[in-house]
C-alpha positions, 0 to 999 in steps of 0.5 A, spaced: 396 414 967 398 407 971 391 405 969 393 406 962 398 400 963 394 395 967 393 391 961 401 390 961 401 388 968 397 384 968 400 380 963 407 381 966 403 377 972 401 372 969 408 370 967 410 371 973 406 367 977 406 361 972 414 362 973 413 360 981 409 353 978 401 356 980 396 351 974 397 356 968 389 354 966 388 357 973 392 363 974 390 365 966 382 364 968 383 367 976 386 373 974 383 375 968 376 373 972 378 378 978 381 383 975 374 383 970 370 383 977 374 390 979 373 393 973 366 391 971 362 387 973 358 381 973 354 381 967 361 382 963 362 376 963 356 374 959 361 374 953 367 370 956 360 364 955 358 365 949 366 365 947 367 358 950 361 355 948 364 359 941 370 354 942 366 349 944 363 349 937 369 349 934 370 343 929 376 344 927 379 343 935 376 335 935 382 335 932 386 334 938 382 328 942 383 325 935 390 326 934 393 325 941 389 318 941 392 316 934 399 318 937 398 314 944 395 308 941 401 307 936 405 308 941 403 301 944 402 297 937 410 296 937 411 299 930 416 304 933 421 298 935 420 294 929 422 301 925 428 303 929 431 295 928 429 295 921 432 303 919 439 301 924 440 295 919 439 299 912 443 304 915 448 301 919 453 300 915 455 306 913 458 312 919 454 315 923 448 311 920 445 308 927 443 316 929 440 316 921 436 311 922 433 315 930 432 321 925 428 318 920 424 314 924 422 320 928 420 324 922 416 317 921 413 317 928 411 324 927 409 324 921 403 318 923 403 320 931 405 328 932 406 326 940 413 328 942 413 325 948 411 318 946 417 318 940 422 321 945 421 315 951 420 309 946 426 311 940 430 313 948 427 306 951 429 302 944 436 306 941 439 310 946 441 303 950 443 301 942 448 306 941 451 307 947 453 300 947 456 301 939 460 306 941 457 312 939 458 318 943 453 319 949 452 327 947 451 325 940 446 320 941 442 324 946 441 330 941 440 325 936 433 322 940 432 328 943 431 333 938 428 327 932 423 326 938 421 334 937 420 333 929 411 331 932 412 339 932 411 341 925 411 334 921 404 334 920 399 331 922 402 336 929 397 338 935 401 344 935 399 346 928 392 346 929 392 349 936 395 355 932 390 354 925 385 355 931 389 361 935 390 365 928 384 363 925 386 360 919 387 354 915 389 348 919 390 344 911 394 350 910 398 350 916 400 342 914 401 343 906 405 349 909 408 345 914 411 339 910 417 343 906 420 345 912 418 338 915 423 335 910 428 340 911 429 340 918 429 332 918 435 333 912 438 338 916 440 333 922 442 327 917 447 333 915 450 334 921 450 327 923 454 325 916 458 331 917 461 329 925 461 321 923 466 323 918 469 329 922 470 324 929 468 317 926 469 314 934 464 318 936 458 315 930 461 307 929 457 303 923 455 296 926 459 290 924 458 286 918 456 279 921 450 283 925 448 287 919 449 278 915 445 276 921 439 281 920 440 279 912 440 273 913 432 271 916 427 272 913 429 281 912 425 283 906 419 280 910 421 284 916 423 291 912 416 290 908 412 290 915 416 295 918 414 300 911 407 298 910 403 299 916 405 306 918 406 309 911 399 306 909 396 310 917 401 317 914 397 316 907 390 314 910 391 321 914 395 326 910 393 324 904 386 325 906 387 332 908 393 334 902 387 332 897 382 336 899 379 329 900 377 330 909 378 335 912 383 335 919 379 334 923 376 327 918 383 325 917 383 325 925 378 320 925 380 316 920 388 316 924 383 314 930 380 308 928 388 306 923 391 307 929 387 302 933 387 297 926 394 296 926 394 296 934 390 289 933 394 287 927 400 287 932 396 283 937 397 289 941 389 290 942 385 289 948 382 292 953 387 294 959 390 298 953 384 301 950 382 303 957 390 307 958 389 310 952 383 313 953 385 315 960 391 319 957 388 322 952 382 325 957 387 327 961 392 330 956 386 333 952 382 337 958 388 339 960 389 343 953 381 345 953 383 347 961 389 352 958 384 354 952 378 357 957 383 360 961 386 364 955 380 366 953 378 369 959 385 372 959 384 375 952 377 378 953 379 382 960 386 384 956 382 386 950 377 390 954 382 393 958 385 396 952 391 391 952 391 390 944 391 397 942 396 399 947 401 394 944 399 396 937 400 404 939 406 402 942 408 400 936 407 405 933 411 410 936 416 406 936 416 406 929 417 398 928 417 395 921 414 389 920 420 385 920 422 388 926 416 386 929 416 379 927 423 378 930 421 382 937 415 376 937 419 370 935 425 373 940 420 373 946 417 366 944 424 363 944 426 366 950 419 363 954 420 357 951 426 356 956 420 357 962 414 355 960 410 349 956 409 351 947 401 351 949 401 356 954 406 360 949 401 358 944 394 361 948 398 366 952 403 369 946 400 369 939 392 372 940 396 378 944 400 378 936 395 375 931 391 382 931 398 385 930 401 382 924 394 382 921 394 388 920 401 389 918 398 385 912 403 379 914 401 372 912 399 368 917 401 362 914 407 364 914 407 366 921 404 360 924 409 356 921 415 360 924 412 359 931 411 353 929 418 352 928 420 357 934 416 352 939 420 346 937 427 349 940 422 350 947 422 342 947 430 342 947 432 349 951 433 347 959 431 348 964 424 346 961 424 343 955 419 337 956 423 332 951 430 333 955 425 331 961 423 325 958 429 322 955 433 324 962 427 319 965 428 313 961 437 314 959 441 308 963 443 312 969 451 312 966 447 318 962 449 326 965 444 332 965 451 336 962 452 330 957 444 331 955 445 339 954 451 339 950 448 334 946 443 337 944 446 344 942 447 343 935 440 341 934 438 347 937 442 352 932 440 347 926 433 349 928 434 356 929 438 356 921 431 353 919 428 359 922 432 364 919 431 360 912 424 361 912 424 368 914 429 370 909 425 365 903 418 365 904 417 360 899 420 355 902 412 355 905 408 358 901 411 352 895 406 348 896 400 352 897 
């Protein structure tokens, strides 16, 4: 009877040690190894090399080394500054519309990057100082970084959206065509509440004065608004536009952003070799440590299905006489919560392939189901203790910026998130709609 239930403890542990700090990789890949070595034996793990080397073939995750060079590599062209100044100024005069243009150049940012670290360090490095100084309330403007930084998470092209399309086996393509509607929703939804609080409370969100709006007009503006606008649209086109014409595939269209992202770098005089070989650096690291965690889940998910884990869930489910939608709010509720505790890839390679089988058998659309946890994972990147785009705007705030102040900030834009959520559950449509 206690054997019945290994397969829980053993994923009950696995939380539990990653709750202490222990390398999620290690403590995926130790464990299951262990517990293969005590029930099994050697031989068993024959399998578990014929899935790595299967996840090695796998085409569709060269996707992720490209993607995340592309996003570093703009982070040191300087267009995210020239964006920011040129939206602060078309935007500025009206109420609120500093914290407009952070939104609309994050959605542009992770339309062309997908990296929300980079966006969240360079828009808090280049407009928070701004903000501050115009007046804006430090709540306001730390929510508006913080949370427009997180927009890499489901604008495609995103890291996350082909980690999943890998994790659910299906269309990374779909995922992004699926992805946009909601994208462009959210970004709207955040102009909204800003527009909303500017005329609520307009000391918290001031325009900017007119003499510095004429100033900006005044020297050569339609030049500086034309390069700002040219460069990363034609990278967006190049790499979306690719993949939403059937003319690349994902993977392609990463290649082409690669190598876009190195050219625009070189057209800012940016280039040289110092740059190129941090870049690399920091793509090798990010990436090993991503395909670390994957071999690590795929060993955690080959002990756990030969241990039966998968059908016990499943038989639990049953007899517990859960509907679909229940089942579903059960899932998006369990990864909510882990958001607060652990980083959206262990979610993604630790969570989803224990609930992938599931809704599949349910008959649940797993498009569907990818960008709801897509958009599920983005509010693990604002919720405390561990949300990674708190971290990285705390690290680079001016010192007069508190962690409440940070956290109030960016409560409102949790709650817009979760509304999001609730809307795409109730109208499927809103991803299906250009399917």
């Amino acid at each position: 009877m206690i054997l019945d239930y290994l397969p829980l403890f053993l994923f009950a542990l696995v939380f539990i040690l990653i709750l202490f700090g222990y390398p999620v990789a290690f403590t995926l890949g130790g464990l299951s190894v262990i517990t293969g070595l005590i029930l099994y034996d050697i031989d068993f793990f024959y399998l578990l090399s014929l899935r790595i080397f299967g996840t090695m073939h796998n085409f569709v995750l060269v996707a992720v080394p490209l993607f995340v060079f592309m996003g570093i590599m703009l982070e040191k062209s300087g267009l995210a500054e020239s964006l920011l100044e040129t939206m602060s100024h078309l935007f500025g005069r009206l109420k609120g519309g500093l914290a407009i243009s952070v939104v609309i150049v994050g959605g542009m940012l992770a339309a062309s990057t997908g990296i929300v670290g980079a966006t969240v360090i360079t828009m808090g490095l280049i407009s928070l100082p701004t903000m501050l100084k115009k007046g804006y309330s430090p709540e306001l403007a730390t929510g508006t970084i913080a949370s427009s930084g997180t927009l890499g998470q489901i604008i495609p092209p995103s890291v996350v959206l082909v980690l999943l399309g890998s994790v659910l086996n299906v269309s990374v393509g779909d995922l992004f065509t699926a992805a946009l509607v909601p994208g462009i929703l959210l970004v709207g939804m955040y102009i909204g509440y800003i527009l909303v609080i500017a005329h609520l409370n307009p000391a918290s969100a001031p325009a900017i004065t007119a003499e510095e709006s004429a100033a900006f007009w005044s020297t050569g503006s339609t030049k500086k608004v034309i390069h700002a606008f040219v460069l990363p649209f034609t990278l967006i086109l190049l790499v979306l536009g690719s993949i939403f014409l059937g003319i690349a595939s994902p993977t392609e269209a990463a290649a082409v952003g690669a190598l876009g992202a190195i050219a625009l770098t070189a057209s800012q005089k940016k280039l040289n070799f110092e740059i190129l070989k941090e870049v690399m650096r920091d793509t090798t690291f990010l990436t090993c440590m991503v395909f670390m965690i994957l071999i690590g889940a795929t060993s955690f998910s080959l002990v756990f299905r030969a241990m039966g884990g998968d059908k016990i869930l499943a038989d639990a489910i049953t007899q517990a006489g859960l509907s679909p939608n229940l089942f579903l709010l059960t899932v998006l509720l369990v990864v909510f919560i882990a958001g607060f505790f652990i980083d959206f890839i262990e979610i993604i390679f630790i969570i989803v392939p224990v609930a992938a089988p599931i809704f599949s058998a349910m008959g649940i659309d797993l498009i569907w189901i990818g960008i709801l946890i897509a958009l599920n994972l983005q509010t693990s990147f604002l919720t405390p203790p561990f949300g990674f785009s708190l971290f990285y705007l705390k690290g680079v705030a001016p010192p007069e910026i508190r962690t409440g102040q940070l956290y109030r900030g960016i409560i409102p834009f949790v709650i817009i998130q979760v509304v999001l959520l609730g809307l795409v559950i109730l109208f499927p449509e809103i991803v299906s709609f250009l399917l």
